[in-house]
Steps between C-alpha positions, in 0.01 A plus 500: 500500500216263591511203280164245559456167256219348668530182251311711232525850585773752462532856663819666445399785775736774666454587857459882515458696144397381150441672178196280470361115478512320198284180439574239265327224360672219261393344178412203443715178544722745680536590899566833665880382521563470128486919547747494822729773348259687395299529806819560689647770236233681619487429830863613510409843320252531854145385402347217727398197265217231565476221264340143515456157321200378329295216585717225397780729377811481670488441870113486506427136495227602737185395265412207428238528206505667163446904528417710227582848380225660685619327824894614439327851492304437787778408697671787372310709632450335864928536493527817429254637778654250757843756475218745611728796338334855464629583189731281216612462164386133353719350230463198331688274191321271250235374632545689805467774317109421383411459848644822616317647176172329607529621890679841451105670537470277797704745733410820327635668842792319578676435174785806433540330149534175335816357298456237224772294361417273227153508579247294411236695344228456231707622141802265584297183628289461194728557290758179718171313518441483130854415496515215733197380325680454152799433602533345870695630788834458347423854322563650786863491496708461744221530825366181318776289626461644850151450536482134298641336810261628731194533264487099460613449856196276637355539816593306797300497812285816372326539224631810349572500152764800317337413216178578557551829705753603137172395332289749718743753431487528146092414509305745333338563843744607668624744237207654489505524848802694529414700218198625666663590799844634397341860438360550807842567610563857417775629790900510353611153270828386398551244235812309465583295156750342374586504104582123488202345724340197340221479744297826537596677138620826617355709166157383587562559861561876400217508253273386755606712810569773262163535412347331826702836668470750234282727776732476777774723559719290747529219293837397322619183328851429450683235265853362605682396240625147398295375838286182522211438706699497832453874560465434897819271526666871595837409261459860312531840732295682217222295645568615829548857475186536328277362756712655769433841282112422493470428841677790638250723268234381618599451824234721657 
């Protein structure tokens, strides 16, 4: 095994034969080390796994102003082709999980398939927006009292805001955005829900990819039973095996 953690980046790489690579990209208020199991359950079932923080996620303290949405996905993108990997699966949770939407038809060539867990995506997000609206940030549950904390954290020697980039999340902009873009995707998609996720509601996360998908064969969504939001925290095998079962179909 070759482990690199280059302050923000994270390849879990074997030396001589792979089943595949596997890139991951975290939600927000989160870091590519809230997934560590994960990422290692399935390095240790033989795929090679690439993951990275954020602007101002995690161990990325490297920028100093406020970025927005378009910028995360920007830099997304600049990441990914700096692995310089012929061929991979992307997978991404939460917010994650709209980028990798929005950039999936950016590597039409490359990309063997892409994995969603807890995505954002446009049927859930209006539907938490309209909620947050009414009702504040507490209706989120329990992710509320995670991301409190660090949504009024104020900024020290940059000028980077949480609040603001959660606000640029949920603008009607952006949604749009990654509605328009999500069906240019068509290659092999797997969606990952959980029953009891207070964030991204998981029925209108099947309505919408359910009928977003409706034309493509290789797509599947699966719901895990009494699980929250934290579908990439890798505490459930079912989780797992089923991306471990998608990648090895489509491992071609």
């Amino acid at each position: 095994m070759k482990l690199i953690v280059p302050q923000s980046t994270l390849i879990l790489k074997h030396k001589i034969f792979s089943k595949g690579n596997i890139i991951f990209i975290h939600g927000f208020g989160s870091c590519s080390f809230n997934a560590i199991k994960l990422l290692t359950n399935l390095f240790q079932k033989g795929f090679n796994v690439y993951a990275f923080d954020l602007p101002n996620h995690g161990k990325n303290s490297d920028y100093a102003t406020q970025l927005t949405v378009d910028e995360y996905i920007s830099f997304s993108i600049q990441k990914i082709k700096s692995f310089n990997l012929k061929k991979f699966f992307l997978m991404g949770h939460s917010m994650g999980g709209g980028i990798v939407s929005y950039i999936g038809s950016e590597f039409p060539t490359q990309i063997k398939g892409m994995i969603l867990l807890s995505p954002f995506n446009y049927g859930a997000a209006i539907h938490t927006k309209r909620k947050i609206a009414s009702f504040g940030i507490k209706l989120l549950g329990p992710f509320s009292t995670l991301l409190s904390p660090w949504l009024s954290k104020k900024p020290d020697n940059s000028s980077f805001n949480p609040k603001k980039l959660f606000l640029d999340l949920f603008s009607d902009e952006t949604i749009n955005k990654i509605n328009y873009q999500c069906p240019k995707y068509t290659g092999p998609l797997l969606v990952v829900v959980g029953t009891n996720d207070m964030v991204i509601n998981p029925v209108y996360t099947k309505e919408y990819f359910d009928e977003k998908e409706k034309d493509n064969a290789n797509y599947s969504l699966y719901t895990i039973q009494n699980c929250t939001h934290s579908t990439q925290v890798g505490e459930i095998p079912e989780i797992t095996n089923l991306i471990v079962k998608f990648c090895k179909k489509y491992k071609k």
